[in-house]
N, C-alpha and C positions, 0 to 999 in steps of 0.2 A: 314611519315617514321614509319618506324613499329617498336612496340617495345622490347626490347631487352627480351630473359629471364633472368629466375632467374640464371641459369645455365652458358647462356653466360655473366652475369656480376659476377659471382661468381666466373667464373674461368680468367676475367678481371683483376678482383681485386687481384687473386690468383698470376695473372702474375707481375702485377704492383708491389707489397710485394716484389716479387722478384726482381724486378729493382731497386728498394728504396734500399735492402741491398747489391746489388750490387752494388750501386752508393755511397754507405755511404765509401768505400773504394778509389773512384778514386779520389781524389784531393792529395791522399798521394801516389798512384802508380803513377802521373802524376812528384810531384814532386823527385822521387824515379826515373822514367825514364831522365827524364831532368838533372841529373846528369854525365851522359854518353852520352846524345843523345843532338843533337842540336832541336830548336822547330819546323824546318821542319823536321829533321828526326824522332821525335816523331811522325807527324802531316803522316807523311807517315807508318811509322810502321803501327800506330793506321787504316789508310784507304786500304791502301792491307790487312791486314791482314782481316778486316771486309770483304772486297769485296771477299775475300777465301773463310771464312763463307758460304757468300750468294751465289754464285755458287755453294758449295759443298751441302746446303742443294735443291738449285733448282735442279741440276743434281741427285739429290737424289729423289725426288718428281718432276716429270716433269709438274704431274699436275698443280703444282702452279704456273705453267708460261702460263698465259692467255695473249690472243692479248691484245694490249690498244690501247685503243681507239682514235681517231687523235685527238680529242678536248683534252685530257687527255696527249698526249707523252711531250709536253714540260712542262706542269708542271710537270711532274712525273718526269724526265731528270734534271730539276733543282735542283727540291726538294733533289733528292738523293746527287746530284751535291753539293748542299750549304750544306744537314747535314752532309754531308761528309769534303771533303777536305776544302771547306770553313770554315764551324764551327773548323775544326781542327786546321787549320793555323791559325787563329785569338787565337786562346783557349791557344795553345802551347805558339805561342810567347807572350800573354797577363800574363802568370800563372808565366814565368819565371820571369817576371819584378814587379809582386806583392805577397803579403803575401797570404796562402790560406785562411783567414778572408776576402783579401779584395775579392778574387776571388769570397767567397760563395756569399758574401752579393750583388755582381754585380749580381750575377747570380739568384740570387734572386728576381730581379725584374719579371723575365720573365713571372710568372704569370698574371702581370699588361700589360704587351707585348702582349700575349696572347689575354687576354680579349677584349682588345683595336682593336687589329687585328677582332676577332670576329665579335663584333660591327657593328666593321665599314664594313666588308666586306662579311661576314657571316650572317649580320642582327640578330641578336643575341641578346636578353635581358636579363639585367645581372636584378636582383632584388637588395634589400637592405642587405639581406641575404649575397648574393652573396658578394656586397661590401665591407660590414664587414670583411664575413671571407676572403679575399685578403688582405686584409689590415691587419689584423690579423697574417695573414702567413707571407706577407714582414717583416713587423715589428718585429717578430719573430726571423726572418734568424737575420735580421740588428742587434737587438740586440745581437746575438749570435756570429757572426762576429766580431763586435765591442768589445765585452768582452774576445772574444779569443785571438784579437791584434796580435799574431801570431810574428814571427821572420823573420828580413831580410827588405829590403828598399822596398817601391812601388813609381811607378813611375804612370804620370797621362798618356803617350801612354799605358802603361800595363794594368793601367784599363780602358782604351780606347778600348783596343782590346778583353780585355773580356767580354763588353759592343756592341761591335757587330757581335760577337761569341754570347753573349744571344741575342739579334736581330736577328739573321740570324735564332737559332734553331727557335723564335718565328715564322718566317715568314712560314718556312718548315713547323710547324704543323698548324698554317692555312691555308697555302693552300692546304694542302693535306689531310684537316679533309671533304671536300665534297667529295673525292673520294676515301676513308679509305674501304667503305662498297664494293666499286668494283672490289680488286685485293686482292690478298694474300698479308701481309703481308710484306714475306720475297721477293717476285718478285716485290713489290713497289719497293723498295729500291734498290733494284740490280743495274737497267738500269743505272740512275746516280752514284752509288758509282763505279761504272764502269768507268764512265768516267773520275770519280774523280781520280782512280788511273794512268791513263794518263796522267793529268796533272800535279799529284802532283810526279810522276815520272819525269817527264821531269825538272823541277824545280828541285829536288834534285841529280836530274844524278850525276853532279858533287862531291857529297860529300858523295854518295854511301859507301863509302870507312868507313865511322864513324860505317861503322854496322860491320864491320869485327871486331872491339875492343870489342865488346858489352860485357857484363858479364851476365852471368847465370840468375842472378838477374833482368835485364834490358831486356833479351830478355823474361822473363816471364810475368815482367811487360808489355810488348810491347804488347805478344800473349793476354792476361788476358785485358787488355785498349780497344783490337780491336776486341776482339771476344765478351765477358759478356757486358762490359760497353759500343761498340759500338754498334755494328750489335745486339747485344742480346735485347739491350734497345730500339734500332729504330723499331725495330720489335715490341715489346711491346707497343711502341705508337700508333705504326700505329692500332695491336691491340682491345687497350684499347679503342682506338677513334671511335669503331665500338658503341660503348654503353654508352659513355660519350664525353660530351663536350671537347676540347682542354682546357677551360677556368678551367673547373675541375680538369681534370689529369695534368697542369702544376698546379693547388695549391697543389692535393697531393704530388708533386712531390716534393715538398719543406721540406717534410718532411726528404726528404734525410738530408740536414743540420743539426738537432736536431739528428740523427741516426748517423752519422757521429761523434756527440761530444760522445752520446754511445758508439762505436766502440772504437775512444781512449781511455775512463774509462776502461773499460774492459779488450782492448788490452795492452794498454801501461802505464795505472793509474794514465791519466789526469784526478783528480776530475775536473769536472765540477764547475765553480764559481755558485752562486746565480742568476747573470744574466744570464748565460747560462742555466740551469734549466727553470727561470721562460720564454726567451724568445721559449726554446722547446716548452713548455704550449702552450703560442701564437698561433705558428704555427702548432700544434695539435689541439686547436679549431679552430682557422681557416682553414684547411682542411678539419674537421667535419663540420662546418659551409654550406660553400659551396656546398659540397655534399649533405646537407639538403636541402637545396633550391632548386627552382622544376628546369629541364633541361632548360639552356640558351640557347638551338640553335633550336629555331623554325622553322629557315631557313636554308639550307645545301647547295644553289647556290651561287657563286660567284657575288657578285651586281657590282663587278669592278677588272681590272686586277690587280694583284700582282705587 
């Protein structure tokens, strides 16, 4: 595999920064739409509106719409499939039933998801380096989590289903970190969240009706979840994963959590406690950690099906 420039990982990294301070906002637009909207009508907001996105940018650039190739159509159909309406519908209805502490800190596993998937599937060597700083980064979030405690009851289906809502994004970027380098981006994703919005259309026909209430507020929230934080972000992985390992960009990705307790200092003048502070630390060195360590993905072929 050949390697990346300086150029294309500078302006990686340039995307990624972006996705981290986009993402430092969605746990409080999620729970800010959840007010007004049920978790599938969230979960639907959130996936048409992405799937607008990615039509209006492919119809915009036609280029970007290359054949795929037959070995490639059903993972690529899946993948968009589960980051889609799958990851939604587990995420929506898990977030309502838990505190956003417990949400980050479930979601935080994923880096360990990740890696694991890698491994096993990818042939991928993680080092000691590497180990560290994952461990580092989890430990980080959990702390962070833990010490924000957060308002409101959780229940164990709700962290159930936030738990395979991060399973499922894990699985989408493994499998679709071998065939990252052969499509555009935004035409990865299309084909499934396509289909996504069929199904998760048809599931919510019935109750269509909740989006005529909507408020100013919730429909911005909806546009804002499904255009930045959905399609904006899956795009940046798919991306990011042109020059970096999956095992990498989900540790950086954890940095959203620490950026997040940022956001509220500043926004709304929640000091951060002690353990929030030092577990940001954490997972700041451990995502420097990791990115020091030399690239884990030696191998870029699937050793076995998804």
């Amino acid at each position: 595999m050949a390697t990346p420039s300086t150029h294309d990982r500078r302006q990686a990294f340039i995307l990624f920064a972006a996705s981290i301070a986009i993402g430092s906002f969605s746990f409080t637009l999620v729970k800010i739409a959840l007010r007004e909207l049920s978790p599938l009508g969230l979960a639907t907001g959130r996936v048409v509106t992405a799937a607008l996105v990615y039509v209006a940018v492919i119809a915009a650039r036609p280029a970007r719409r290359t054949p795929i190739r037959k070995g490639d159509r059903l993972r690529v159909v899946l993948c968009g499939f589960g980051g889609s309406a799958v990851f939604h519908l587990f995420f929506s209805w898990g977030q309502q039933r838990v505190t956003v502490a417990v949400a980050a800190v479930v979601m935080a596993t994923m880096p360990a998801m990740v890696a694991a998937g890698e491994v096993l599937f990818l042939r991928h060597r993680l080092t000691g380096l590497h180990l560290a700083g994952l461990t580092a980064s989890i430990a980080g979030c959990v702390a962070i989590g833990v010490a924000g405690g957060g308002h409101g009851s959780t229940s164990a289906l709700g962290a159930g289903a936030i738990a395979l809502a991060t399973l499922t994004w894990a699985a989408v970027t493994v499998a679709t970190r071998s065939i990252t380098k052969s499509y555009d981006g935004w035409w990865l994703n299309t084909p499934g969240t396509l289909l996504g919005v069929l199904v998760i259309l048809a599931l919510e026909a019935p109750h269509l009706g909740e989006f005529g209430s909507l408020s100013l507020k919730g429909w911005l929230a909806i546009i804002w979840l499904g255009s930045a934080s959905s399609a904006f972000i899956y795009y940046v992985m798919a991306r990011v994963m042109t020059v970096m390992s999956g095992t990498t960009a989900s540790a950086l990705g954890t940095v959203v959590t620490p950026s997040s307790v940022l956001v509220a200092w500043l926004v709304l003048g929640d000091t951060p406690s002690f353990a929030e502070v030092l577990g940001g630390i954490c997972v700041i060195s451990g995502a420097v950690l990791v990115t020091r360590g030399p690239a884990p993905d030696a191998h870029l072929e699937l050793t076995a099906p998804l």
